[in-house]
C-alpha positions as CSV (number, residue, x, y, z in Angstrom):
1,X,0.0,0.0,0.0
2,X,1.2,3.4,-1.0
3,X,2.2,5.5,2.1
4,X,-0.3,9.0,2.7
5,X,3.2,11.1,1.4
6,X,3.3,8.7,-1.8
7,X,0.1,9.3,-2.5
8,X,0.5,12.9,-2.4
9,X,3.4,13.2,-4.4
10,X,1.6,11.4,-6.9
11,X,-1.7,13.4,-7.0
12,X,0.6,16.5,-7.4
13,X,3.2,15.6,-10.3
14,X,2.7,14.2,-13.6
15,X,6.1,11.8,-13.7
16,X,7.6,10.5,-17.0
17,X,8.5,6.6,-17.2
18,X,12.0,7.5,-15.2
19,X,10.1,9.1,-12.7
20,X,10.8,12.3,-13.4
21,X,8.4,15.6,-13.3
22,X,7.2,16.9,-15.9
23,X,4.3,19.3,-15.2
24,X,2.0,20.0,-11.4
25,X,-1.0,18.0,-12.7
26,X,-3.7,20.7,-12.6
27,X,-7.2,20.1,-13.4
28,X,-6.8,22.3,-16.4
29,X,-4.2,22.4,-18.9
30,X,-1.2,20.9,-17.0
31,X,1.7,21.1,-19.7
32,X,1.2,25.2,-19.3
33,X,2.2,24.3,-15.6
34,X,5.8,23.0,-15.6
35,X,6.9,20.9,-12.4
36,X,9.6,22.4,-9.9
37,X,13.3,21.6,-10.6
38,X,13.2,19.5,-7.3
39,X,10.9,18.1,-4.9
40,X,11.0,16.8,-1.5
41,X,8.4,15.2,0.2
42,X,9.2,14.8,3.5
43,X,7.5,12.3,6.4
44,X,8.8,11.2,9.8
45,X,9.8,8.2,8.2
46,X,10.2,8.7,4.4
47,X,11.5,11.1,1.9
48,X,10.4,11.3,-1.8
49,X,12.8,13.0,-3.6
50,X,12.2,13.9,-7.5
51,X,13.9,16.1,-10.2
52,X,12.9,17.8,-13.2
53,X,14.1,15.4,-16.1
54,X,16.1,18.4,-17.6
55,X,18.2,18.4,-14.3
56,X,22.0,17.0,-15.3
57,X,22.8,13.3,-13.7
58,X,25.4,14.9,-11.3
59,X,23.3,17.6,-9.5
60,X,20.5,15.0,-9.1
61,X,23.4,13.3,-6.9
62,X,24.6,16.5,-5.4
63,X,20.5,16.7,-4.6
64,X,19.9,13.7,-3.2
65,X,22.4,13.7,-0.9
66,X,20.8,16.9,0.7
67,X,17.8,15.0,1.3
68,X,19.3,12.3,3.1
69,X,21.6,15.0,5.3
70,X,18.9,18.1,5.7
71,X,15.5,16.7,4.8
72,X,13.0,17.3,8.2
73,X,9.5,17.5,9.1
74,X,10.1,20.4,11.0
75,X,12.0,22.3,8.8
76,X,13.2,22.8,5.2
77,X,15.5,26.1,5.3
78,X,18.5,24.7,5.3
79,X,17.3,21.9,2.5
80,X,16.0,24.6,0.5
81,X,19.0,26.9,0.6
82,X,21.6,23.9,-0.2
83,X,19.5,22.9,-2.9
84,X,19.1,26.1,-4.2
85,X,23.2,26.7,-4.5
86,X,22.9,23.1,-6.1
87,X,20.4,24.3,-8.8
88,X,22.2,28.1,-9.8
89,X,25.2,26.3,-11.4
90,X,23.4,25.3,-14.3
91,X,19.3,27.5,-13.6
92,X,18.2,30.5,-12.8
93,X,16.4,29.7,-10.3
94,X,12.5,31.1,-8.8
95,X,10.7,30.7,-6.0
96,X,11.4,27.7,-3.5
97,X,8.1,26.8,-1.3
98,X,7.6,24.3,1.7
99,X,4.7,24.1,4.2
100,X,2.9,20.9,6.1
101,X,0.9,18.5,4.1
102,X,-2.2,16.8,6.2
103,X,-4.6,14.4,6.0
104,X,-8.1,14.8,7.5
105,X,-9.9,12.8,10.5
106,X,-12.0,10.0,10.3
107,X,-15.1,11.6,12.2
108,X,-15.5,14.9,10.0
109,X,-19.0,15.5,11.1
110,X,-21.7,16.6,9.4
111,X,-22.1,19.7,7.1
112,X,-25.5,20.9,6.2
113,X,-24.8,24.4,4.7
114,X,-23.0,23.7,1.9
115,X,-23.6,22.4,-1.5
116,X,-22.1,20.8,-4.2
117,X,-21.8,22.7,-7.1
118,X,-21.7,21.3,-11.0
119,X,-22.4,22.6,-14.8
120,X,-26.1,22.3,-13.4
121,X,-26.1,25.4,-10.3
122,X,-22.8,26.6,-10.8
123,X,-24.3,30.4,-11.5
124,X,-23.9,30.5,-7.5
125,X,-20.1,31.1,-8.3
126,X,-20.9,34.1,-10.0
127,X,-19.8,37.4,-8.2
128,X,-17.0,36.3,-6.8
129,X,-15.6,32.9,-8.2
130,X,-16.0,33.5,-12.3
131,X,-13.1,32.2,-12.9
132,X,-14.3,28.6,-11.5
133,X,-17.2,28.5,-14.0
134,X,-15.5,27.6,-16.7
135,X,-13.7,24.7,-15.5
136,X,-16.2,23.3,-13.4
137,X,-16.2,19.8,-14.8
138,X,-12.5,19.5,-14.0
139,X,-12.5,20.6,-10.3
140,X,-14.9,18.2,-9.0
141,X,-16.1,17.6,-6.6
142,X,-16.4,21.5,-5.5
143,X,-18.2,22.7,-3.1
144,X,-19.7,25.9,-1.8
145,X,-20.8,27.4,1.4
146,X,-23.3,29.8,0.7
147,X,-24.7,33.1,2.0
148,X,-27.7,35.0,0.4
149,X,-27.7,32.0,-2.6
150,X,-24.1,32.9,-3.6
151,X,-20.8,30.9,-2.7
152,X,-18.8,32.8,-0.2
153,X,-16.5,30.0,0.4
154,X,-15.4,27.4,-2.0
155,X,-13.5,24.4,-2.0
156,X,-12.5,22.4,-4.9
157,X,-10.4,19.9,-6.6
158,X,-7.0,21.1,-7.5
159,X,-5.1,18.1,-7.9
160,X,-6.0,14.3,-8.4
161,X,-5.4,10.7,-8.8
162,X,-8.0,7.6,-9.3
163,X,-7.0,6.9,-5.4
164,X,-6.1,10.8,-3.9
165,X,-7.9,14.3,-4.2
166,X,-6.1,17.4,-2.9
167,X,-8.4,19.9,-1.4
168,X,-8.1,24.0,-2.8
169,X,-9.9,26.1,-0.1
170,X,-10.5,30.4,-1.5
171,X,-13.2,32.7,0.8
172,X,-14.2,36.0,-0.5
173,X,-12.4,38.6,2.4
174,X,-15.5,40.1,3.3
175,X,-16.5,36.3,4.8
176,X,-13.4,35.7,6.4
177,X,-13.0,34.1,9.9
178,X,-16.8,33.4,10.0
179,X,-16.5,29.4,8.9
180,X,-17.5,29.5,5.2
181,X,-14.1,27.8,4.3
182,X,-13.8,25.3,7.4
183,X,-17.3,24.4,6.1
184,X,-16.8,24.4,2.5
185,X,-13.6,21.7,3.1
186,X,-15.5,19.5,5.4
187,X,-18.3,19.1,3.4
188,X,-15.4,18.5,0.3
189,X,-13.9,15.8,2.3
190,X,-17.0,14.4,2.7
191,X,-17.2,13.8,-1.1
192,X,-14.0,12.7,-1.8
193,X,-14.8,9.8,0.5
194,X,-17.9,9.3,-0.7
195,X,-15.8,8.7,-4.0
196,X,-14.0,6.2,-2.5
197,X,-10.5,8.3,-2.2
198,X,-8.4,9.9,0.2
199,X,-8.9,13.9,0.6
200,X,-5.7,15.8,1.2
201,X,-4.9,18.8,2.4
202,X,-1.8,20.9,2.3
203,X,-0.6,24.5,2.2
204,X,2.7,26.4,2.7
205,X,3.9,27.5,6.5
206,X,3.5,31.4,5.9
207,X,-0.5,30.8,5.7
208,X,-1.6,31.2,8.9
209,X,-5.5,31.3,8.1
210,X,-5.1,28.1,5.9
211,X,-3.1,26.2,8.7
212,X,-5.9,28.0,11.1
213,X,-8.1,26.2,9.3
214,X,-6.4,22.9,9.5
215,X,-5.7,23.1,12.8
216,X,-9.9,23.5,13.3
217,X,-10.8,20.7,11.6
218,X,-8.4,18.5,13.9
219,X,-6.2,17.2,10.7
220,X,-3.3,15.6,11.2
221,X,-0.1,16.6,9.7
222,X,1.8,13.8,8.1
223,X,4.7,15.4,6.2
224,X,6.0,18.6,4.6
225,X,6.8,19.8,1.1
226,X,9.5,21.4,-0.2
227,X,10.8,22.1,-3.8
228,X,12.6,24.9,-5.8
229,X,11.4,26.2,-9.2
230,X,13.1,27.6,-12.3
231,X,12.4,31.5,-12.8
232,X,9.7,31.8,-15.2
């Protein structure tokens, strides 16, 4: 059986037959997303390590070796900076991102103000989350927690596989710190499972409200993420 941080590594990347990345597999046109020159998923007992396939054979060494010297759950600075000397011999290198990765509870509880949201109601997007509409079919299942008949919370499918769902949680500020999102993921979760996959949840350590919001629905944090991009 695949371990949570495999499975999250895999709903994130699309890999190449080497197991390289290639692109973040986005619901939507993933070869206009390129993938991060490295990655590092980290878990207290397991580190996934991947590379761009345009990254030459001797800095994927060079790389590796980081992981197994600096890779932690409770901290990637000194991972990311040795990586990102690695990377600037032969890149000019972007951003480099790392936050905690969770998975939810097995009780979520119940969630009666929300609603699911497909090509059939998805006008209750409009006025704030247009930009959904469109790709509707793609991010499902999404959900909405509504005020007034329109979505002031909504949370979606942003990545996927036929066994793992990553959650993408976005509230209109003038709903903020009222519930709408910790609803809207619940009642997500709730979906997934009803599926018959695993709902994931992750975000990046400067994101207070989104790790708030973890923290409120009692998930557990199995790992961390860390990777460094190529300037776009």
């Amino acid at each position: 059986m695949r371990s949570t941080i495999q499975q999250h590594f895999e709903a994130l990347f699309l890999i190449d037959s080497h197991g390289d990345l290639l692109y973040i597999n986005a619901p939507v046109e993933p070869k206009k997303c390129p993938a991060p020159l490295v990655y590092y998923g980290i878990a207290a007992d397991e580190v996934i390590f991947a590379v761009r396939a345009d990254v030459p054979t001797r800095d994927r060494l060079r790389l590796q070796d980081i992981a197994k010297n600096d890779a932690s759950p409770k901290g990637c600075r000194a991972l990311l900076t040795a990586a990102r000397t690695v990377l600037e011999e032969h890149f000019v290198v972007g951003t480099d991102y790392s936050g905690p990765t969770f998975e939810f509870p097995e009780d979520l509880g119940a969630e009666s103000d929300c609603v699911v949201v497909d090509a059939s109601n998805c006008a209750v997007l409009s006025g704030g989350f247009d930009d959904i509409i469109p790709e509707i079919r793609a991010v499902q299942p999404c959900v909405a927690s509504l005020v007034g008949g329109r979505a002031a919370a909504v949370c979606q499918t942003v990545r996927q596989t036929p066994h793992a769902v990553e959650a993408g949680v976005l509230t209109l500020e003038a709903f903020r710190r009222q519930g709408h999102g910790c609803r809207a993921v619940r009642a997500w979760a709730a979906c997934v499972r009803d599926e018959g996959c695993k709902p994931l949840y992750s975000t990046w350590w400067e994101n207070e409200a989104s790790r708030g919001l973890a923290a409120s629905l009692q998930m557990r944090q199995y790992g961390v993420d860390a990777h460094v991009s190529q300037a776009i």
